[in-house]
C-alpha positions in Angstrom: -3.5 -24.3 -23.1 -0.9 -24.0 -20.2 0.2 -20.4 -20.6 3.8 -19.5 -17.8 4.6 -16.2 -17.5 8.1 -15.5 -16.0 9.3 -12.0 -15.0 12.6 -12.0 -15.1 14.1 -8.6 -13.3 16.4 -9.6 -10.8 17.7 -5.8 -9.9 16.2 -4.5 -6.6 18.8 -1.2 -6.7 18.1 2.4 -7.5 21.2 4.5 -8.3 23.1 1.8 -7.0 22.5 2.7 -3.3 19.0 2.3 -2.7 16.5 -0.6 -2.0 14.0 -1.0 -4.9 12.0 -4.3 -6.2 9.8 -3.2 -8.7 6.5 -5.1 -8.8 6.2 -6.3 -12.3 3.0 -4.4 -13.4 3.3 -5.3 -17.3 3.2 -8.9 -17.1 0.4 -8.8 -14.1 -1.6 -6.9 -16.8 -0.4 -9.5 -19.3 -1.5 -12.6 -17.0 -4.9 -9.8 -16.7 -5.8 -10.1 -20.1 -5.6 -13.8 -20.8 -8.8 -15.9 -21.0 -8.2 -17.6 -18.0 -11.5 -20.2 -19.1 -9.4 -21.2 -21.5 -6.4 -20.8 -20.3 -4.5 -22.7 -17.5 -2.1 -19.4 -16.2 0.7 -19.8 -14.0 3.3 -17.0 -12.7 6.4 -17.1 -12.3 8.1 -13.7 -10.7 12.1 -14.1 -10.2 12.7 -10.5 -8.1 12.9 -12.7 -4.7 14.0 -15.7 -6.4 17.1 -17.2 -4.2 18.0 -19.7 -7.1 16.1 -18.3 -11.1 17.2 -21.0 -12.5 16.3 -23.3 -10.4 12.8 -22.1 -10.1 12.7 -21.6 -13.6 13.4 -25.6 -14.2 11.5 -26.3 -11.3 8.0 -24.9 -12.7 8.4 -25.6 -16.3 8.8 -29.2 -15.1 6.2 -29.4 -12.9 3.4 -27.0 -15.1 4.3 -28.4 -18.4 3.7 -24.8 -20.2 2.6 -25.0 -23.8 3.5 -21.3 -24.3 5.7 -19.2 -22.4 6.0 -15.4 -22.0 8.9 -13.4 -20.3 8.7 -9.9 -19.6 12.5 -8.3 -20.1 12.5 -5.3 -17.9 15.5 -3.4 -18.0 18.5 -3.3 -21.0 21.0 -2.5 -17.9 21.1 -0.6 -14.5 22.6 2.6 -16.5 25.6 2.9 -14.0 28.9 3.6 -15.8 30.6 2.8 -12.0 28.6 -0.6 -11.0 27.2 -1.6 -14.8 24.8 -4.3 -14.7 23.8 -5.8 -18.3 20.2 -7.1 -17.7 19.7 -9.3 -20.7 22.4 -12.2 -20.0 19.6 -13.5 -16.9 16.6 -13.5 -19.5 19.4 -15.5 -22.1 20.7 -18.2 -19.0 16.4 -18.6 -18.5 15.6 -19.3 -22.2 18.5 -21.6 -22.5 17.4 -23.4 -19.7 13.8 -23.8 -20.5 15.5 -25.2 -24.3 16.9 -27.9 -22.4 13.4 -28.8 -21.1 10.7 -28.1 -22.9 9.4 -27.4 -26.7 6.7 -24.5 -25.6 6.6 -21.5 -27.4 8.6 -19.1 -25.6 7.5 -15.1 -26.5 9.8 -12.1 -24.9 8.0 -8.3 -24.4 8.5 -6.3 -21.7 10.3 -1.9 -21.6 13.7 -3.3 -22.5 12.4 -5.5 -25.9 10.4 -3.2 -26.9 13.2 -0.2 -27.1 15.2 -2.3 -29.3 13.5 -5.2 -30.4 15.4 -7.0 -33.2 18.3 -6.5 -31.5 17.0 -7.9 -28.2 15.2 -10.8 -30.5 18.2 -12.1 -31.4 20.6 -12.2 -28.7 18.0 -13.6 -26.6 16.5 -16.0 -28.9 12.7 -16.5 -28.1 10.4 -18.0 -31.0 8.3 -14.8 -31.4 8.9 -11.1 -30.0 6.1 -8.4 -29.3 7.0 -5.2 -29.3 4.9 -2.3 -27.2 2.2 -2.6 -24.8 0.9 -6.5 -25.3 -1.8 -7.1 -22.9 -4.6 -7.8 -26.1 -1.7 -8.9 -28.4 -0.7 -11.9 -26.1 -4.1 -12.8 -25.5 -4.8 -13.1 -29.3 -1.8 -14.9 -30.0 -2.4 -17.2 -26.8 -5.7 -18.0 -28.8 -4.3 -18.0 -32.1 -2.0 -20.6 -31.0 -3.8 -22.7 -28.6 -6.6 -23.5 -31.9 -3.4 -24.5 -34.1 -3.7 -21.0 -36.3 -0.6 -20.5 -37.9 -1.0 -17.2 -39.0 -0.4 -14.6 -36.2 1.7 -12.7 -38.6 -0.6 -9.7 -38.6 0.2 -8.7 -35.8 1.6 -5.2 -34.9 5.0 -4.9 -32.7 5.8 -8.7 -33.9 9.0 -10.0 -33.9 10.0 -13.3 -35.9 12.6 -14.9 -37.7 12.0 -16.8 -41.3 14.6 -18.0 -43.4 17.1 -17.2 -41.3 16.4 -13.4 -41.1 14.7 -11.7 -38.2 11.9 -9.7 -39.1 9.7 -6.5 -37.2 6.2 -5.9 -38.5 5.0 -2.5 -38.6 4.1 -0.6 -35.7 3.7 -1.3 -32.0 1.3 -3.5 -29.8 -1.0 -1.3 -28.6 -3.0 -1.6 -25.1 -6.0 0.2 -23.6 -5.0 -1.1 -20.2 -8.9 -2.0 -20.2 -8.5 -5.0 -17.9 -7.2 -4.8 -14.7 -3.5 -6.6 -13.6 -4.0 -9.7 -12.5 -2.0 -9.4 -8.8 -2.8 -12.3 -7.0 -0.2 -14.5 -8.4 2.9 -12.4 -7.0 4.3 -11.7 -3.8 1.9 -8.6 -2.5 3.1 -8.6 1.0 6.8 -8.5 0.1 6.3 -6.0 -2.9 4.3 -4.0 0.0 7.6 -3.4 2.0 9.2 -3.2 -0.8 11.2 0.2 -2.5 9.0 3.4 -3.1 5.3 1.6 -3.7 3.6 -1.3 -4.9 3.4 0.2 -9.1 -0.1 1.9 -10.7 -0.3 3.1 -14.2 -1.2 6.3 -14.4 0.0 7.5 -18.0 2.6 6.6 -20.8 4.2 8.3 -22.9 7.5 7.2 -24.8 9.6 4.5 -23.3 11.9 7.4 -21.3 11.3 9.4 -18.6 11.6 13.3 -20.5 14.5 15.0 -19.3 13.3 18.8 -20.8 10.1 20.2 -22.1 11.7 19.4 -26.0 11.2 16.1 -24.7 7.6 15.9 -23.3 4.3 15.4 -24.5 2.6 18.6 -22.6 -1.0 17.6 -23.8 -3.1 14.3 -23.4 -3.3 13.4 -27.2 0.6 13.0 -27.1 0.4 10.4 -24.7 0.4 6.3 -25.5 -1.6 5.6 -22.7 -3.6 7.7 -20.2 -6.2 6.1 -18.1 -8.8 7.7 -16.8 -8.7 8.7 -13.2 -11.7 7.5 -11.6 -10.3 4.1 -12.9 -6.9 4.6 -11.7 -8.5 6.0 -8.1 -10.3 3.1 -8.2 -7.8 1.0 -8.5 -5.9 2.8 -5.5 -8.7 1.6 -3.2 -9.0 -2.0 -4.9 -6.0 -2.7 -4.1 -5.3 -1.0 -0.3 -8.6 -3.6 0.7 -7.4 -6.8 -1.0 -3.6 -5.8 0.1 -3.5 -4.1 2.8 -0.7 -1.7 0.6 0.4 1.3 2.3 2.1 3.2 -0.7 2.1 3.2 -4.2 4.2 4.3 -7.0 2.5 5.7 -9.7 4.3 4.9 -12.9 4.1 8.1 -14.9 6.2 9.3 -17.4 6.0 13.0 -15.4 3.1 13.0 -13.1 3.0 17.0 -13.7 2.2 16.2 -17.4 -0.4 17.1 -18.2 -0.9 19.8 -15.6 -4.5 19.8 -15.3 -4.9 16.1 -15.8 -2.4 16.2 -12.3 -4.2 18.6 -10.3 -7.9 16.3 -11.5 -6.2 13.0 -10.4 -4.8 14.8 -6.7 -8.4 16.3 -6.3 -10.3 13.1 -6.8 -7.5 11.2 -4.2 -8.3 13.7 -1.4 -12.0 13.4 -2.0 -12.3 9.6 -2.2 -10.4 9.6 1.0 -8.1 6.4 0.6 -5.6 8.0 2.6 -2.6 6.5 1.0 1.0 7.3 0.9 2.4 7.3 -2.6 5.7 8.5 -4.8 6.3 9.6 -8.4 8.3 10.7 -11.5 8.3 14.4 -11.3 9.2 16.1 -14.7 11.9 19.4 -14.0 9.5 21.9 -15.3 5.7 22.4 -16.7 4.7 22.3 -12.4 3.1 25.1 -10.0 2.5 25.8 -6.3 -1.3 24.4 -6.5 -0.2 21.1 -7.6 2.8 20.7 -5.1 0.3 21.4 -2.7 -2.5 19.1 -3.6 0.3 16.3 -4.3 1.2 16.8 -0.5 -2.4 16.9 0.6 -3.2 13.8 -1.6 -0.9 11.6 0.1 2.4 12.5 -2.0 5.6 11.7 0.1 8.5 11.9 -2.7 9.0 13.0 -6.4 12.0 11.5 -8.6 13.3 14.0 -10.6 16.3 13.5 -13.6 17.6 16.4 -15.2 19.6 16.9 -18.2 21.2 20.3 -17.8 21.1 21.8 -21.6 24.0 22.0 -23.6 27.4 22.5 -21.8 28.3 23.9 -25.3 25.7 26.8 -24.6 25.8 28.0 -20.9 22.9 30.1 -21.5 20.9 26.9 -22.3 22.2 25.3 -19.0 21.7 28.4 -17.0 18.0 28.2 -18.7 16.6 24.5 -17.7 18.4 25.3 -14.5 16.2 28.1 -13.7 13.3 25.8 -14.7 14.4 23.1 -12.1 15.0 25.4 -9.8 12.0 26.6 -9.6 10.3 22.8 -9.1 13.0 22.5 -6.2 11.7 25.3 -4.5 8.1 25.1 -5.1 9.1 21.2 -3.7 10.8 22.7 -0.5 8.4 25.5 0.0 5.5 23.1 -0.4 6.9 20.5 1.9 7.3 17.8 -0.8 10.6 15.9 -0.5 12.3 15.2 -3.8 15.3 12.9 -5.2 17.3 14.7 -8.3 19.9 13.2 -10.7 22.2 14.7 -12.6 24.5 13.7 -15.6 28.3 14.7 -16.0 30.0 13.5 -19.3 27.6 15.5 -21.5 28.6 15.8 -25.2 30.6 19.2 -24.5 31.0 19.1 -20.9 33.5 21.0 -19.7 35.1 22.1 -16.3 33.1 25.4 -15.9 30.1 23.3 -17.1 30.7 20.5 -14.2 31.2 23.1 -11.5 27.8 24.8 -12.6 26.4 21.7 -12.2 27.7 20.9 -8.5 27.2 24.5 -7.4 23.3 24.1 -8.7 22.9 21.3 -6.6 24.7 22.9 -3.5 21.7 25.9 -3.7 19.3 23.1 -3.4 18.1 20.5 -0.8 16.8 17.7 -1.8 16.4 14.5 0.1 19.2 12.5 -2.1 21.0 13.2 -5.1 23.2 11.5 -7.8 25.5 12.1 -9.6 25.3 9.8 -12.7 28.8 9.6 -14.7 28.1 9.4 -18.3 25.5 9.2 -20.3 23.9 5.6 -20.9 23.3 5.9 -24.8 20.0 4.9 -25.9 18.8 4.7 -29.7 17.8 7.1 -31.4 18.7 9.9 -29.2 21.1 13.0 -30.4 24.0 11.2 -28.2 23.9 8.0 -30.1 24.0 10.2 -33.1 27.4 11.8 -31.4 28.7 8.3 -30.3 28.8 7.1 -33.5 30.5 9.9 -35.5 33.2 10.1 -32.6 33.2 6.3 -33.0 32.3 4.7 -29.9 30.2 2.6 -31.6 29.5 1.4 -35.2 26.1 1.3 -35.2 23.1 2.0 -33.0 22.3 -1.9 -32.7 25.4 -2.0 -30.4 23.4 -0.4 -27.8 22.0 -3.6 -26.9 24.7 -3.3 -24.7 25.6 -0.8 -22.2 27.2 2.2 -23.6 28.4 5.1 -22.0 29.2 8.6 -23.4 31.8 10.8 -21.3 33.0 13.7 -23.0 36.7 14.2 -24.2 37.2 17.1 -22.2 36.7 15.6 -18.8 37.2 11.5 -19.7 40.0 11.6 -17.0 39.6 13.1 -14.2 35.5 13.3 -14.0 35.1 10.2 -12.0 37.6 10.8 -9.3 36.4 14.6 -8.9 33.0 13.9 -8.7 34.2 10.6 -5.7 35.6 13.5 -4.0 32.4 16.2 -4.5 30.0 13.2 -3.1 32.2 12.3 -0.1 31.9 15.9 0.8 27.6 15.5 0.5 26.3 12.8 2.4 23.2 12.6 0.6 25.3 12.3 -2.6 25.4 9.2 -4.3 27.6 8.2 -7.4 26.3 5.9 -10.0 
């Protein structure tokens, strides 16, 4: 069976100021996990595409696909000043393939799987998978290239019958046990390209934790975590077929777990690969040792977003704050360069709680910062729960689309005060 698998994320910004084209890791671990012996696989990757929809016509023409899968990346950008809805392109290429073809098209990716019902039917695919898919979509591709009908079973599936769109229970699950197939995409372009050519590392929820409520501290908490000599492994792999000279390693917080961090910098510095990569830092849970065997195993910059408390509670602020703090410096002292965000338009936010905020980032000094405005409201978090009983939105399936939370208290002037604060900086950025 002729199997295309299209990635369509076309957004090569971060913050809406820097240059970053993720390298679609899921579907290369997707395309990884198909029988290719009984499979004919083609790839289809639209980052660097000039016309999508032309290329999109172009190969389901010319490959004929029997089944189609499309990785849906991102819901939006999550910038209240530039927003960006992401789903519209992965809608304009299923219409398109509609007009051509009668293969079975199937959407996963981050972005379906946070809300996939809701990203099921705007989009309009014949079957959804929700989760990590890599064995899913390898069964199904079997299921259906034999003419079996019942693929209902399976977990994280997404369907409609009799006019109603269904979920089945649970998620797709994935042990990550084959490697990503990366020879159909663009390696020397996604080598120059952002902060690092993408590794999996560990997975936790389908958000970076903001707080230590939020994180899973211990290794049974986490989705996926692969072991390190396979991930090291890997690092090397791919510098000799590549030639790569930094990777990203996608990590819900690298620093979580703590020892699992210091085990994977220790193994980099004796294997010797000599390779410059970056990472998700979580604000807290982090010491001096690890900052320093990050630097000495090739580490050139953490991400960090931060989600300062409650405005309603200072002390709570004036808490995580401390916390971050103490990253920042153990980041400065150690000779690690860092990136921070922080959010303004918190439920509560107030004046006094803004200018805590600003004069927190003045004590630092990381490489860049931004300031987000608003909060991009995601399902079931405590904000979507605030958002609807202030009634900016109805209900939660609404978040399909980008929504964004500013406080009362500062609705008016927030934007234009924090414009001025970041002209002032200029390694501020506002998104």
């Amino acid at each position: 069976m002729r199997v295309l698998l299209i990635a369509t994320n076309r957004h090569d910004k971060l913050q809406s100021r820097m240059n970053a084209q993720p390298m679609p890791i899921g579907l290369a671990y997707i395309a990884g996990h198909l029988d290719h012996e009984r499979h004919e696989v083609k790839v289809l990757d639209l980052m660097f595409s000039g016309d999508h929809l032309a290329d999109v016509e172009s190969a389901v023409k010319q490959f004929q696909p029997d089944m189609i899968g499309m990785s849906v990346r991102n819901l939006s950008n999550h910038s209240y000043l530039n927003t960006i809805w992401a789903l519209p392109i992965s809608k304009e290429v299923i219409d398109r393939i509609r007009s051509l073809s009668k293969a079975v098209i199937v959407c996963g990716g981050p972005a379906f799987s946070i809300m996939p019902k809701e990203c099921y039917e705007y989009l309009g695919p014949d079957i959804g998978l929700a989760g990590d898919a890599g064995e899913t979509f390898a069964t199904l591709a079997d299921r259906l290239e034999v003419g079996e009908p019942d693929y209902f079973d399976l977990p994280g599936l997404v369907y409609k019958k009799d006019g109603q769109t269904f979920q089945n229970e649970g998620y797709c699950t994935s042990e990550f046990a084959k490697p990503p197939r990366l020879e159909d995409l663009d390696m020397a372009r996604y080598n120059k390209a952002g902060f690092g050519i993408g590794i999996l590392t560990k997975l936790g929820g389908f958000y970076y934790p903001a707080n230590a409520s939020q994180a899973q501290i211990n290794e049974s908490g986490w989705r996926v975590i692969r072991p390190i000599d396979e991930v090291v492994a890997e690092v090397k792999s791919m510098k000799e077929r590549f030639g790569m000279k930094k990777v990203f390693f996608i990590d819900n917080g690298f620093n979580l777990p703590l020892d699992h961090a210091k085990s994977l910098c220790s193994h980099l510095i004796e294997s010797d690969v000599n390779i410059r990569w970056n990472t998700c830092l979580a604000p807290f849970n982090c010491d001096t040792e690890l900052i320093g065997l990050m630097k000495d195993a090739g580490c050139g910059l953490v991400m960090m977003v931060n989600r300062s408390g409650n405005p309603n509670d200072m002390g709570s602020m004036v808490e995580e704050n401390e916390q971050l703090a103490d990253v920042c410096r153990m980041c400065e002292e150690g000779g690690l360069h860092y990136n921070i965000g922080k959010t303004f338009g918190e439920p509560g936010e107030t004046r006094e709680s803004v200018d805590s905020k600003l004069d927190f980032l003045r004590g630092i000094n990381p490489a860049m910062v931004n300031l987000r405005v608003g909060v991009s409201v995601m399902p079931g978090t405590e904000v979507a729960v605030i958002a609807k009983e202030e009634g900016l939105i109805g209900d939660e399936s609404e978040l399909v689309k980008p929504t964004f939370y500013i406080a009362e208290g500062v609705r008016d002037w927030i934007v234009d005060y924090l414009k001025e604060q970041a002209e002032q900086n200029p390694r501020w950025s506002l998104s």
